[in-house]
C-alpha positions as CSV (number, residue, x, y, z in Angstrom):
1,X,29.8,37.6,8.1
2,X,26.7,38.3,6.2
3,X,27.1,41.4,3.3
4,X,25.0,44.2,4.8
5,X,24.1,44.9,1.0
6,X,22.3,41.9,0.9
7,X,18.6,42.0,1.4
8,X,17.6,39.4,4.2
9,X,16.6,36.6,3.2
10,X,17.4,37.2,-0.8
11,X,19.8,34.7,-2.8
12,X,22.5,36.7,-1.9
13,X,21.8,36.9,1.7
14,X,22.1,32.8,1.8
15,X,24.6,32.5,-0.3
16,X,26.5,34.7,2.7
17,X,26.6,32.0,5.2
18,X,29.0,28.7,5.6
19,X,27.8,25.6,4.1
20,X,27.3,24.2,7.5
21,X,24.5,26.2,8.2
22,X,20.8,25.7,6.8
23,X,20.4,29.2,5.3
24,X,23.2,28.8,3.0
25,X,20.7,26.4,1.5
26,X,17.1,28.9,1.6
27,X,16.0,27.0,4.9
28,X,15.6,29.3,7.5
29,X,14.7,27.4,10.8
30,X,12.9,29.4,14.0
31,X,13.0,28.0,17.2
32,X,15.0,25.1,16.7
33,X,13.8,21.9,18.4
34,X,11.6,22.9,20.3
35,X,7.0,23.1,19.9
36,X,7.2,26.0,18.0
37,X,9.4,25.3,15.1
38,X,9.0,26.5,12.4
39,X,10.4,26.4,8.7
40,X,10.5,29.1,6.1
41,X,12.3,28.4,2.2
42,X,13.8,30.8,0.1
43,X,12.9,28.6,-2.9
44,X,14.8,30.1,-5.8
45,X,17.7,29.8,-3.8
46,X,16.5,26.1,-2.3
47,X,15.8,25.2,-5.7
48,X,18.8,26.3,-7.6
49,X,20.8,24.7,-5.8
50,X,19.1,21.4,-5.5
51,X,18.6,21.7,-9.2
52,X,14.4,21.4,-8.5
53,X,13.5,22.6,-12.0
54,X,9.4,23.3,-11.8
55,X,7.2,26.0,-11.2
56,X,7.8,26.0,-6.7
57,X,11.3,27.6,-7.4
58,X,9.0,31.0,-7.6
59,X,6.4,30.4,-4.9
60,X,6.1,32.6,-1.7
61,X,4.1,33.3,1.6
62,X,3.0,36.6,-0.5
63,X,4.3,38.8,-3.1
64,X,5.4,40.7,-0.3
65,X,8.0,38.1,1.2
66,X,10.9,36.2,-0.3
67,X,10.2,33.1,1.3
68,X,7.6,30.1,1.4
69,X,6.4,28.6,4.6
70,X,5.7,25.0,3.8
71,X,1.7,24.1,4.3
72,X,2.3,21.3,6.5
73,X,5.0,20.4,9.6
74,X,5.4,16.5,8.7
75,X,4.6,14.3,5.9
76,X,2.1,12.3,8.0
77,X,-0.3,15.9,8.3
78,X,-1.5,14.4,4.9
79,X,-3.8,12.2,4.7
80,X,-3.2,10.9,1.9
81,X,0.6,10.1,3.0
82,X,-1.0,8.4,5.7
83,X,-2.9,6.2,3.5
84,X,0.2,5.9,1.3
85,X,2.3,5.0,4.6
86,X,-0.7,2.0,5.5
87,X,-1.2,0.2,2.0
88,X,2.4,-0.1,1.5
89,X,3.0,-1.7,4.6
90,X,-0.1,-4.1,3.6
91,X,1.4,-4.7,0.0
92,X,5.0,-5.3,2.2
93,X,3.5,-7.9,4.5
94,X,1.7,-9.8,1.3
95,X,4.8,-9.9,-0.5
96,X,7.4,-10.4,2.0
97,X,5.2,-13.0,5.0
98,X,1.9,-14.0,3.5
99,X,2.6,-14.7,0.0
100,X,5.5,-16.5,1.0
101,X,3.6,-18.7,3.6
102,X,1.0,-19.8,1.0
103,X,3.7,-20.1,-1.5
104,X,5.7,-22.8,0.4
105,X,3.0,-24.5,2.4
106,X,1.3,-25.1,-1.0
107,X,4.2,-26.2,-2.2
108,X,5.0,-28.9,0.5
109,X,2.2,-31.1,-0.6
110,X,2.9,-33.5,-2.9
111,X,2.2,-36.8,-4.1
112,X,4.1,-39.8,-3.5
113,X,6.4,-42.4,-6.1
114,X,6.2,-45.5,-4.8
115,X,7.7,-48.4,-6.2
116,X,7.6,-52.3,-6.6
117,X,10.2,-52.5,-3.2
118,X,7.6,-50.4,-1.4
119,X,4.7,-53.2,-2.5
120,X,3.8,-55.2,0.8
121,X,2.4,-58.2,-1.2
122,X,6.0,-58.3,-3.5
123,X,8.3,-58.0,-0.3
124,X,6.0,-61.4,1.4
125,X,6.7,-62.8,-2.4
126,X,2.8,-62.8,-3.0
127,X,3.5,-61.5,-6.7
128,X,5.8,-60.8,-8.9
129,X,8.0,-57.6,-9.9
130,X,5.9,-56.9,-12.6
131,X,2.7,-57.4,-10.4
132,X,4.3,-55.2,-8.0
133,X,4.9,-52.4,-10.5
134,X,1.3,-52.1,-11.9
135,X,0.4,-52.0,-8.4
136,X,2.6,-48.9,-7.4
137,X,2.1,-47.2,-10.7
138,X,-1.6,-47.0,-9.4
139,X,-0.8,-46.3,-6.2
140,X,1.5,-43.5,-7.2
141,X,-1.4,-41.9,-9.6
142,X,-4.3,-42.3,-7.0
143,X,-1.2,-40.2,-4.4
144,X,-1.1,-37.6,-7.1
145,X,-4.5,-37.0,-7.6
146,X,-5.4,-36.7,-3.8
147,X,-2.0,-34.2,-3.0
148,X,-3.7,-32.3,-6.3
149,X,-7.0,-32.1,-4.5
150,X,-5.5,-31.6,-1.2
151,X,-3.4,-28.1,-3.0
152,X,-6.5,-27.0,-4.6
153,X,-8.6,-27.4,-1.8
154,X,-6.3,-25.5,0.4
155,X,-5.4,-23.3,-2.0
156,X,-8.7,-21.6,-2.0
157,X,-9.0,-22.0,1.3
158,X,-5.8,-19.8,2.1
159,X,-6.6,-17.5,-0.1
160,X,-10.0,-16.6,1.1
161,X,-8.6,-17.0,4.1
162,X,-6.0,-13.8,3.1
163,X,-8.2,-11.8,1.2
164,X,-10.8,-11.6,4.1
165,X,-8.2,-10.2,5.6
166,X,-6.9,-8.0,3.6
167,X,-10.0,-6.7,3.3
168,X,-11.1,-5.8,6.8
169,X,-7.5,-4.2,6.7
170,X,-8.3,-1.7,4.2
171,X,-11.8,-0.9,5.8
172,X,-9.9,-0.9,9.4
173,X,-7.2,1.8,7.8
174,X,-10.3,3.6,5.7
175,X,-12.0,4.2,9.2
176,X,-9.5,5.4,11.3
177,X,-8.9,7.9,8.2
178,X,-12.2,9.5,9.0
179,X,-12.2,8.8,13.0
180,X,-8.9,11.0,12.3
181,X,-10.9,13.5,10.4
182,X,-14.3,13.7,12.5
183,X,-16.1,11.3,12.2
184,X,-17.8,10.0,15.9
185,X,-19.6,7.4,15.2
186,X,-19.2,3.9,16.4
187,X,-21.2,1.9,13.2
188,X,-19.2,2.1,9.7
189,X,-20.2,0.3,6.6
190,X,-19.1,1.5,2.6
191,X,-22.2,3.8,3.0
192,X,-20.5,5.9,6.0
193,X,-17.1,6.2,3.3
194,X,-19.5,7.2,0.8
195,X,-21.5,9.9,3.0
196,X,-18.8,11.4,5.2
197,X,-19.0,14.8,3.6
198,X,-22.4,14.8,2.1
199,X,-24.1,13.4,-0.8
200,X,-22.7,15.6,-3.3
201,X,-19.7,14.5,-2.4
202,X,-20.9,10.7,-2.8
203,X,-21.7,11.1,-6.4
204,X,-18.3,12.6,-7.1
205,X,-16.7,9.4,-5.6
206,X,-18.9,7.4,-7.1
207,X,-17.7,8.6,-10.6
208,X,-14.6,8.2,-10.1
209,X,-12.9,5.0,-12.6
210,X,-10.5,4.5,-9.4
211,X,-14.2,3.1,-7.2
212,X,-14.5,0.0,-9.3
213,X,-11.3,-1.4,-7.6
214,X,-12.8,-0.5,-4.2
215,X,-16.3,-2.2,-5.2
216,X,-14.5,-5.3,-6.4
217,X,-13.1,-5.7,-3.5
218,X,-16.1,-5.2,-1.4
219,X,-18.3,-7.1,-3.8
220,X,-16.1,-10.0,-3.6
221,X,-15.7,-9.4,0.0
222,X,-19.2,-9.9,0.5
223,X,-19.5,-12.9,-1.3
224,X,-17.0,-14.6,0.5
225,X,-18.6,-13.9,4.0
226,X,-22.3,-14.5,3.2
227,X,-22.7,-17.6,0.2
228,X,-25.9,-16.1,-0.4
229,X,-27.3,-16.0,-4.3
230,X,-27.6,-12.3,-4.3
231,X,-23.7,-11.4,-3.2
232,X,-22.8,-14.0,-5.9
233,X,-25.0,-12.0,-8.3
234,X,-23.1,-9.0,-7.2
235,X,-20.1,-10.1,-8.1
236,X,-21.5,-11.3,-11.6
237,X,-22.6,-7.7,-12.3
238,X,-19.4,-6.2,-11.4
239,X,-16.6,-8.2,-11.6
240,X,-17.4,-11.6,-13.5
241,X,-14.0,-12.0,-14.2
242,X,-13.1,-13.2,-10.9
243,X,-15.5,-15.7,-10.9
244,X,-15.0,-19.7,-11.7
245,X,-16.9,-21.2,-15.1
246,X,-19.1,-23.2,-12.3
247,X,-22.7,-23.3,-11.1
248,X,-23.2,-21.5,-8.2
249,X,-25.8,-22.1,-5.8
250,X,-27.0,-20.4,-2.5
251,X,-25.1,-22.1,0.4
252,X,-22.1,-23.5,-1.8
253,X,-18.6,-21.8,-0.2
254,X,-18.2,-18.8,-2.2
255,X,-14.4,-19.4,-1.6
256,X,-14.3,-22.5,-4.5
257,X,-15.9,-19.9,-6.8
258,X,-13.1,-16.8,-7.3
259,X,-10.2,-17.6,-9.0
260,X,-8.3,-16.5,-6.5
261,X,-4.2,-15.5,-7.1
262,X,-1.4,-12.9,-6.4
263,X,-2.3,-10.6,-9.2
264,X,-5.7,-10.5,-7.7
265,X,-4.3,-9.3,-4.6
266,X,-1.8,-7.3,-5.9
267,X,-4.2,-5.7,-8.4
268,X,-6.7,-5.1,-5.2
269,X,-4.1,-3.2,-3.0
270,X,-3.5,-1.3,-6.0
271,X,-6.4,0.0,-7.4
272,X,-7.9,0.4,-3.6
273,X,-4.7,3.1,-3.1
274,X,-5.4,4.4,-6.2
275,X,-9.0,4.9,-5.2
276,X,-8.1,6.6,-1.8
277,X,-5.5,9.3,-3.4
278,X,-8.3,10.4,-5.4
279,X,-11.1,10.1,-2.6
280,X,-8.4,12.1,-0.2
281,X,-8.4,14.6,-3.4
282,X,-12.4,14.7,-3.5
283,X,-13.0,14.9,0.5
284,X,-9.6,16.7,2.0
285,X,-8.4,18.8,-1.2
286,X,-5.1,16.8,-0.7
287,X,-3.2,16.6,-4.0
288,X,-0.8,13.5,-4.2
289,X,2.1,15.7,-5.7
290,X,2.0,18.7,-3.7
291,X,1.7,16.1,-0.3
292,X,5.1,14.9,-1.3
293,X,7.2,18.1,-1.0
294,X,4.9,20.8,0.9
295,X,5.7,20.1,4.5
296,X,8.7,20.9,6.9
297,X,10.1,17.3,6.8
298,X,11.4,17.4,2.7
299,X,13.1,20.5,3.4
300,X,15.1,19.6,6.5
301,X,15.8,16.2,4.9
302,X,17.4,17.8,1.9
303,X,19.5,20.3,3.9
304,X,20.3,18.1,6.7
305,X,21.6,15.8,4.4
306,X,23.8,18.4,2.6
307,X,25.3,19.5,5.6
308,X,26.1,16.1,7.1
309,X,27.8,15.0,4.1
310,X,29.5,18.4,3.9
311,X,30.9,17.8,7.7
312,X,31.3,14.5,7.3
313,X,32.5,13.3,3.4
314,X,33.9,10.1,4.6
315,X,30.9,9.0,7.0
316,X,32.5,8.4,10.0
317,X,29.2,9.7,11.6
318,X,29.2,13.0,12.4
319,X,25.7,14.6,12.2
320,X,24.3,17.9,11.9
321,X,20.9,17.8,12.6
């Protein structure tokens, strides 16, 4: 039974109820599981005794209220979680299926050792053993050098292959971020990113440090689909690095001319997120901290998970919520 002294909704007033219910915690739930649910914290009392030790533990609706109604419902009413959410499943499926693909087929090819047995002229007693071994030992070299041409060959090949890819997933995720947000058009191109809330916007996203990982990546993009002398130029003015110490002319396969490897596609999923945190920032005010807590979800997964081990301590799976 609640203390009648206790003002509702105050430290006191939560610290009234049983441990099994979410207001012992600050959470106070309305219209439980249904549309219109909503969540309210007391967040001194939410934050005490989670041990949260920053400056929410004294926010509120108003100086009015004792409580804080969280900005968002679920973690995904962020864009910027939902960009989060995409490029880790990217960087999951490079690491975990494409990586390991390229990895082992690469690995597969190899030359072969032959030796005086395998000679055809020494087993018909043509020449000798030691004929036969100066034989192999050529043949063996010449099978070396073509399995090491065959790898390189395919090695760029998969990994242009991969990085196109990747690629046109990032733009695929970038678009539906702004189909999501308003955008109705059905043409998109680095200009449409650029533009979606005007041009003063464009020249803060342009200045960002983050938008040279985002123009490498379309610069090298570029270069891979077209071959022509001015995308290869491109990438010479903004990301030599990548290139290969080799001539380049128009028509060559710009594939044989990026030195291609997993920190370069590792380093691209990267700096593209951390260009999108900041463009969700610029464009949608979203701040990557506050997207974290300041929704209904990170409440109800702290309680929730409180309660259920309060109910259930050994795990035999009892569940609150």
């Amino acid at each position: 039974m609640n203390n009648q002294k206790s003002k509702k909704y105050s430290t006191e007033w939560c610290e009234d109820f049983p441990q099994d219910d979410t207001r012992y915690y600050g959470l106070i739930i309305k219209h439980l599981n249904t549309e219109k649910q909503s969540v309210s914290v007391n967040m001194k009392r939410f934050c005490e005794y989670f041990h949260i030790k920053d400056e929410r533990k004294s926010l509120r609706s108003n100086k009015n209220s004792q409580l804080f109604k969280p900005a968002k419902s679920s973690s995904q009413d962020y864009n910027v979680n939902v960009i989060k959410k995409e490029l880790l499943r990217i960087k999951n499926e490079w690491l975990h299926s494409q990586k390991f693909f390229i990895d082992q087929f690469l690995a597969e090819i190899k030359g072969h050792n032959f030796t005086p047995i395998d000679d055809d002229n020494f087993q018909m007693g043509y020449v000798d053993f030691d004929e036969a071994a100066t034989n192999t030992r050529i043949k063996s070299a010449l099978s070396e050098q073509y399995a090491e041409y065959k790898s390189n060959h395919l090695y760029f090949s998969l990994y242009a292959q991969y990085y196109h890819q990747l690629a046109a997933q990032m733009d695929a995720v970038i678009l539906k971020l702004l189909t999501d947000n308003g955008y109705e058009g059905d043409y998109y191109d680095r200009g449409v990113l650029l533009a979606f809330k005007g041009p003063n916007t464009e020249a803060s996203i342009r200045d960002l440090d983050s938008y040279k990982h985002y123009e490498k990546m379309y610069t090298v993009w570029n270069f891979i689909k077209h071959n022509s002398g001015s995308t290869y130029e491109k990438v010479k003015e903004h990301c030599p690095e990548v290139l290969v110490d080799h001539e380049y002319n128009q028509g060559d396969l710009a594939c044989f001319f990026i030195q291609f490897s997993n920190e370069l596609i590792e380093e691209t999923i990267n700096g593209v997120q951390e260009f999108l945190i900041q463009y969700c920032q610029i464009v949608f005010n979203e701040d990557e901290k506050t997207a974290e807590w300041n929704h209904d979800e990170f409440f109800l997964a702290y309680v929730t998970s409180e309660i259920n081990e309060y109910i259930d301590p050994m795990g035999f799976g009892a569940e609150f919520y």
